[in-house]
N, C-alpha and C positions, 0 to 999 in steps of 0.2 A: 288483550294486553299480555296475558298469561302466556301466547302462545308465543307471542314476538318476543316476550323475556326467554323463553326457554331454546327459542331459533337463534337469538343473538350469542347466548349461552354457549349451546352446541357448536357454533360456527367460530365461537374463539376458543372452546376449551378441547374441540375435538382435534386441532390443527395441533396442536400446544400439548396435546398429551403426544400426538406421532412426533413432532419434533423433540421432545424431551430424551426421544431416545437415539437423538444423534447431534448432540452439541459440540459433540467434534467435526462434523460433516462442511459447516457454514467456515470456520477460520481453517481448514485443509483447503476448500476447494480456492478460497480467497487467496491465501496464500503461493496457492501452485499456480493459479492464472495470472495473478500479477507478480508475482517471481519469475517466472518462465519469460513473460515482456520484457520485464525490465532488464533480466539476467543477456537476454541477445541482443535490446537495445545498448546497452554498457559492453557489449562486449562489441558490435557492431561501432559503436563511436571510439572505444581504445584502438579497432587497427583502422582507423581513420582521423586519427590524431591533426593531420595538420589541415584538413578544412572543417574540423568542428571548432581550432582554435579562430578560425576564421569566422566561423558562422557565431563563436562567442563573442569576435569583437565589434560582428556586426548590431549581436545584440546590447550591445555597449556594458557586459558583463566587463567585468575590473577584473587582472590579472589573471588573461584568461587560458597564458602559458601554466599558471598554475594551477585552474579550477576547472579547464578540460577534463585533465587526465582525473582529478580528484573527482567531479563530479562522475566520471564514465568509471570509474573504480567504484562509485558507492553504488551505480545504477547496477554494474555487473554482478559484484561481490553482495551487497543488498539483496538483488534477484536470487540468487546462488541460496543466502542464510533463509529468505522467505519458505522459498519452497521445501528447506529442510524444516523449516521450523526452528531452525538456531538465533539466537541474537534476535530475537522476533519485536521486539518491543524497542531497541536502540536502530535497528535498519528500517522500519518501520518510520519511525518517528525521522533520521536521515533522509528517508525517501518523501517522507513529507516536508519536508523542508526544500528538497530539490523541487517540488513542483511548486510552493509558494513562488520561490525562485527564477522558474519556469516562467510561471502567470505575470507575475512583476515584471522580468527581464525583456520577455519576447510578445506578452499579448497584452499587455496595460493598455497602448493607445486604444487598442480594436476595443477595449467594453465602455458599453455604451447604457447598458443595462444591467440586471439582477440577471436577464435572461441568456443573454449574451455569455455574461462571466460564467454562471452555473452549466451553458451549453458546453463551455472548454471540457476536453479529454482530461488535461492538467488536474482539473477540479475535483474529477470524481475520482480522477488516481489518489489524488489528497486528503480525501474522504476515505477513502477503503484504505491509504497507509495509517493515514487518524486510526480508524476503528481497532487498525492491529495494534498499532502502538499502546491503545487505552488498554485493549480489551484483552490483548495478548495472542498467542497460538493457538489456544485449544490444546486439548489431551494429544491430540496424534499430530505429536511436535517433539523434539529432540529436547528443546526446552522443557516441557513439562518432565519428558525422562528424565532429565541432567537434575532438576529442582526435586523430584521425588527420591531419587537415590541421593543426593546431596542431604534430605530433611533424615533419611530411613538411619545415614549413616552422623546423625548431630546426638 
């Protein structure tokens, strides 16, 4: 029993001491993969303006001369502040709302299940903007910079 207490031991506390020395590594690398998507996606949908409004009205999005361009504005500019690390917690927390949005507007009929719903891209982008929004940038962010000279200088 002794041996299995000190294998389970090892096997949580050895992983957990090498990660302890880069907890900036996990919200950089998050950051720049889904920043970099979304930044080409929003940017890709703003010079395509008039069949995304179309493809809004198919999805029976409401006033979607106005929430094309606003949505492809948070999708671009959102990606843009991620991967600097700026605005991490407000573009964040926008970008998850785009994909509540997303899952409601255009895939509602299609779920049928937990499995289904959880299978959407949408889902997991909403999940990893959740995580930023709660949990923030990490150190190697413009935010943490801005917040550390901001306190150095109170």
């Amino acid at each position: 029993m002794k041996l299995i207490t000190r294998t389970l031991d090892f096997l949580i506390s050895w992983p957990e001491r090498v990660a302890s020395h880069f907890p900036w590594a996990g919200p950089l690398l998050a950051r720049i993969v889904v920043g970099y998507v979304f930044m080409l996606s929003g940017w890709s949908k703003l010079n395509n303006l008039p069949q995304m409004i179309e493809n809004f009205i198919s999805w029976g999005i409401p006033y979607p001369h106005i929430l094309t361009p606003f949505v492809s504005g948070v999708e671009f500019f959102g990606g843009i502040c991620l991967m600097l690390g700026f605005l991490t917690r407000i573009a964040g927390g926008m970008l998850a709302g785009t994909m509540v949005v997303a899952v409601i507007s255009a895939k509602l009929m299609d779920i049928d299940s937990l499995e289904t719903l959880l299978g959407f891209e949408e889902v997991s982008y909403f999940a990893l903007f959740f995580w930023l929004a709660v949990a923030g940038p990490g150190k190697a962010s413009l935010d943490y910079l801005i917040h550390r000279k901001c306190k150095g200088n109170a």
